[in-house]
C-alpha positions as CSV (number, residue, x, y, z in Angstrom):
1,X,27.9,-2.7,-8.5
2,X,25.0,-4.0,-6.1
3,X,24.5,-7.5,-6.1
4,X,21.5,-9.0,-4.5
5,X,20.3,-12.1,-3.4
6,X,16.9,-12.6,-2.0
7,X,15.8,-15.7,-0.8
8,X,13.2,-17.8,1.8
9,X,13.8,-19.5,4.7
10,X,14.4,-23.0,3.6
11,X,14.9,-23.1,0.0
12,X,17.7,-25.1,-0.8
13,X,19.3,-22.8,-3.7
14,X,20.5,-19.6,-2.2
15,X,23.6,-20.8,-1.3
16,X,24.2,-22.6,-4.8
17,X,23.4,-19.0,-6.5
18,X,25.7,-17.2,-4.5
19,X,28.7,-19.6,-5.7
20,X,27.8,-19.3,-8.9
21,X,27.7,-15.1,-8.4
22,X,31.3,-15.3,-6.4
23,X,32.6,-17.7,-9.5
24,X,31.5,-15.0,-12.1
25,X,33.1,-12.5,-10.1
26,X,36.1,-14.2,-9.5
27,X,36.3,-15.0,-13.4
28,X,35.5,-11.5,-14.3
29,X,38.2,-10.2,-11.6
30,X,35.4,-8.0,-9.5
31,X,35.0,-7.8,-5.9
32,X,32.1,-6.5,-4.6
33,X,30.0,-7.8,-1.7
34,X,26.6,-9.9,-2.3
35,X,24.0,-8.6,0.0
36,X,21.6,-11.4,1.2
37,X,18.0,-10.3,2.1
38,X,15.7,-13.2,3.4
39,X,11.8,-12.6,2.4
40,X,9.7,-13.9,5.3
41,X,6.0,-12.7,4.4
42,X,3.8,-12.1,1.6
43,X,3.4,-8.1,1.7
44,X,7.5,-7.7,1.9
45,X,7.4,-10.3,-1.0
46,X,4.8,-7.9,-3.3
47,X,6.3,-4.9,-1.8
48,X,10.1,-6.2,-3.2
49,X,8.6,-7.7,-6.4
50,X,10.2,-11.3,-5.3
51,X,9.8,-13.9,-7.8
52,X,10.9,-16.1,-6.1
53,X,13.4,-17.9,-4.1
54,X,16.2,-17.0,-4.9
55,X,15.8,-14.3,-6.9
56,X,19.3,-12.7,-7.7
57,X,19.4,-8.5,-8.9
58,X,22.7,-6.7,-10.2
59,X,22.1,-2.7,-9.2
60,X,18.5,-3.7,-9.6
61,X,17.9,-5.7,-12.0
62,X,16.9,-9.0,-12.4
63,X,19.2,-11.3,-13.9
64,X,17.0,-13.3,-15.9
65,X,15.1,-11.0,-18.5
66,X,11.8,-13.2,-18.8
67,X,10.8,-12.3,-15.6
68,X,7.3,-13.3,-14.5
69,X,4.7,-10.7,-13.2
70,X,3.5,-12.6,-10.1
71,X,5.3,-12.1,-6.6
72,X,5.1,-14.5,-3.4
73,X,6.7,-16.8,-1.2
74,X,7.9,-19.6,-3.5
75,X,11.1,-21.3,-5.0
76,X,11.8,-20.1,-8.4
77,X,12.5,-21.7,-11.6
78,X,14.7,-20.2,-13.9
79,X,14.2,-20.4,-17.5
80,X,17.0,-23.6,-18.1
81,X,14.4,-24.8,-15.4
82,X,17.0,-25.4,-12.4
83,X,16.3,-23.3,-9.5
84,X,19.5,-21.1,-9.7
85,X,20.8,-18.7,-12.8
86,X,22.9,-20.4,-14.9
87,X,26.5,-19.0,-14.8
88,X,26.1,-17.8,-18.3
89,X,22.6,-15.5,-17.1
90,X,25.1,-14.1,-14.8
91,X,27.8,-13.3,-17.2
92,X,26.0,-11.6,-19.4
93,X,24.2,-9.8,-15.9
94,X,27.7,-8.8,-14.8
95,X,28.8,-7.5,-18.1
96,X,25.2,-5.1,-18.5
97,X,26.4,-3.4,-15.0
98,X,29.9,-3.0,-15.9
């Protein structure tokens, strides 16, 4: 399982998303490593399909299925409108790449 976090300098909810990744994980009894990429300009940001920050993949995919269609360097809202997937997007996330 690949887990990915990408994120922008700055943005204060990285670090919230990755404890809630490493709490699903712990929960579900998986250990695998989250790789961190930081997205510092606007053609690595088209070129990655970044939704903004942070926007958290499991082999892939994006965790939230209502993904928007427009790519830059900005924070993101996720649909329960915090800036971080809930714990229950990344549940159901995990359990899809199991």
């Amino acid at each position: 399982m690949l887990i990915e976090v990408f994120y922008v300098p700055g943005c204060p909810n990285p670090q919230a998303a990755i404890d809630n990744i490493r709490s699903v994980l712990r929960s579900s009894s998986i250990a695998v490593p989250i790789q961190e990429t930081v997205v510092t300009d606007e053609l690595t940001a088209n070129r990655l399909k970044f939704a903004g920050s942070p926007t958290v993949r499991i082999d892939g995919q994006d965790v939230e299925w209502n993904l928007q269609h427009s790519y830059g360097l900005a924070c993101r809202l996720y649909s329960d409108g915090t800036g971080i997937p809930s714990l229950e997007t990344l549940r159901k996330a995990v359990a899809r790449a199991q």
